[in-house]
C-alpha positions as CSV (number, residue, x, y, z in Angstrom):
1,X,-3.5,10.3,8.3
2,X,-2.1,9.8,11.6
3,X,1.0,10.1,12.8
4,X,1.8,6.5,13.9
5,X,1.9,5.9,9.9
6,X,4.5,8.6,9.2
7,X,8.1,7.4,8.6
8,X,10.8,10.3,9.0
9,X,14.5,9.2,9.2
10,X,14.7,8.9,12.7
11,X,12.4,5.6,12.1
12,X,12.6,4.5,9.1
13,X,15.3,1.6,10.4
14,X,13.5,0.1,13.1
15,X,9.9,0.3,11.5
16,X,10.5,-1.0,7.9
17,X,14.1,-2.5,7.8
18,X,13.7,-4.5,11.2
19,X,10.1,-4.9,11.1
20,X,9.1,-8.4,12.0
21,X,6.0,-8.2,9.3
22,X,6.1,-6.8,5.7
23,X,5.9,-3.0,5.3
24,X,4.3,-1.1,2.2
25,X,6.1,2.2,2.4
26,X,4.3,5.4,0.5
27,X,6.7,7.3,-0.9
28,X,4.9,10.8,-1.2
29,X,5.1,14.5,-0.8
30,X,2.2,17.1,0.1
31,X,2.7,18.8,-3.4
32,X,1.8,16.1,-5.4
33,X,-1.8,16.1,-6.3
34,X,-1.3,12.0,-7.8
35,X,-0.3,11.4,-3.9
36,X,-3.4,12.5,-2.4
37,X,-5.2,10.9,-4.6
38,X,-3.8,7.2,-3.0
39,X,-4.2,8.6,0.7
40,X,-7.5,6.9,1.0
41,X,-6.8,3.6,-0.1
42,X,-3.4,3.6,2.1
43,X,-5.4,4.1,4.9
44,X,-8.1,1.6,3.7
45,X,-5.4,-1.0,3.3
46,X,-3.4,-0.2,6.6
47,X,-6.9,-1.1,8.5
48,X,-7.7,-4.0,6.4
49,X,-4.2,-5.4,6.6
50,X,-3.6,-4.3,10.5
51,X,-1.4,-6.8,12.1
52,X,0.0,-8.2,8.5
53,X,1.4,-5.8,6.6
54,X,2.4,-2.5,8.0
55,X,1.4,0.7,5.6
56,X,3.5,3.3,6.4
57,X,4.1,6.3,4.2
58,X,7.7,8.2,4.2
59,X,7.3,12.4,2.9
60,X,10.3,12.3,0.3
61,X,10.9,16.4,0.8
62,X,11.2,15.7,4.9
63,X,13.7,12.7,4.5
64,X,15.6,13.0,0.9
65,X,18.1,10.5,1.9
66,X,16.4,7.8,2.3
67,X,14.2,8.4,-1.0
68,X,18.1,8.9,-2.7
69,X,18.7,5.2,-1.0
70,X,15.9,3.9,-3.0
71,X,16.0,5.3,-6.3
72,X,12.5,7.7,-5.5
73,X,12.7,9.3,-8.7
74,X,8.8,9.4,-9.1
75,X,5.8,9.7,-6.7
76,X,3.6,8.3,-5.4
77,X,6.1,5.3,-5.3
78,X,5.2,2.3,-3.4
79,X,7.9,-0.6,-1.9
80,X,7.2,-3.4,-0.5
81,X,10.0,-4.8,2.3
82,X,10.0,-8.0,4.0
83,X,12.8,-8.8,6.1
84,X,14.5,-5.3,5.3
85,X,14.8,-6.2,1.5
86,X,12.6,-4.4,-0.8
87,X,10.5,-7.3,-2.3
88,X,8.2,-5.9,-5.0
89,X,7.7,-1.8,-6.0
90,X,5.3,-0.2,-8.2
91,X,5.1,3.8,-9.4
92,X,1.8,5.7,-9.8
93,X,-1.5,6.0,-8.4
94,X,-2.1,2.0,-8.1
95,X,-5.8,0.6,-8.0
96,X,-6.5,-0.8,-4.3
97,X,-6.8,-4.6,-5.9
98,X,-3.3,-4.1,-7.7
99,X,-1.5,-2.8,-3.9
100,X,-3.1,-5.9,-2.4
101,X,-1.9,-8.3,-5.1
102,X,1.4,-7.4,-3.9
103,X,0.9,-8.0,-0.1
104,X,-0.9,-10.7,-0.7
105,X,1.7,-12.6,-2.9
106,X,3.8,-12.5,0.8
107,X,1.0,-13.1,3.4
């Protein structure tokens, strides 16, 4: 994963809530086996949709507030934001065709 994907709290603003483009934020942690289980199709989808859609993913243990803000009571959750308003969410490893439904309803 690299490290131009992670959100912390520092970021979160200016790369998903002022973001020009949709974002599809990961909500994840490294303890959850579910979680790691998604990392491949994040990173599939953030190539696929580079330029469109960012794909960020935001550790909920390293920035608790902002998975508070949200209602992260589950993980992996993902959120979908366009225009800083979260526009569709889903909770649960997701197949790849379901996560790109949801971008794709915006694009």
């Amino acid at each position: 994963m690299s490290d131009e994907m992670l959100l912390t709290e520092d970021n979160f603003d200016s790369e998903v809530l002022n973001s020009l483009i949709p974002v599809l934020v990961d909500f994840w942690a490294e303890w959850c086996g579910p979680c790691k289980r998604l990392t491949s199709i994040i990173e599939e989808l953030r190539s696929e949709y580079s330029g469109r859609v960012k794909v960020m993913k935001l550790n909920v243990d390293s920035a608790p507030e902002i998975a508070a803000r949200y209602g992260i009571s589950g993980i992996p959750a993902l959120y979908l934001f366009n225009k800083g308003d979260v526009v569709d969410n889903c909770v649960g490893v997701q197949p790849k065709d379901k996560i790109k439904e949801m971008m794709d309803k915006l694009l």
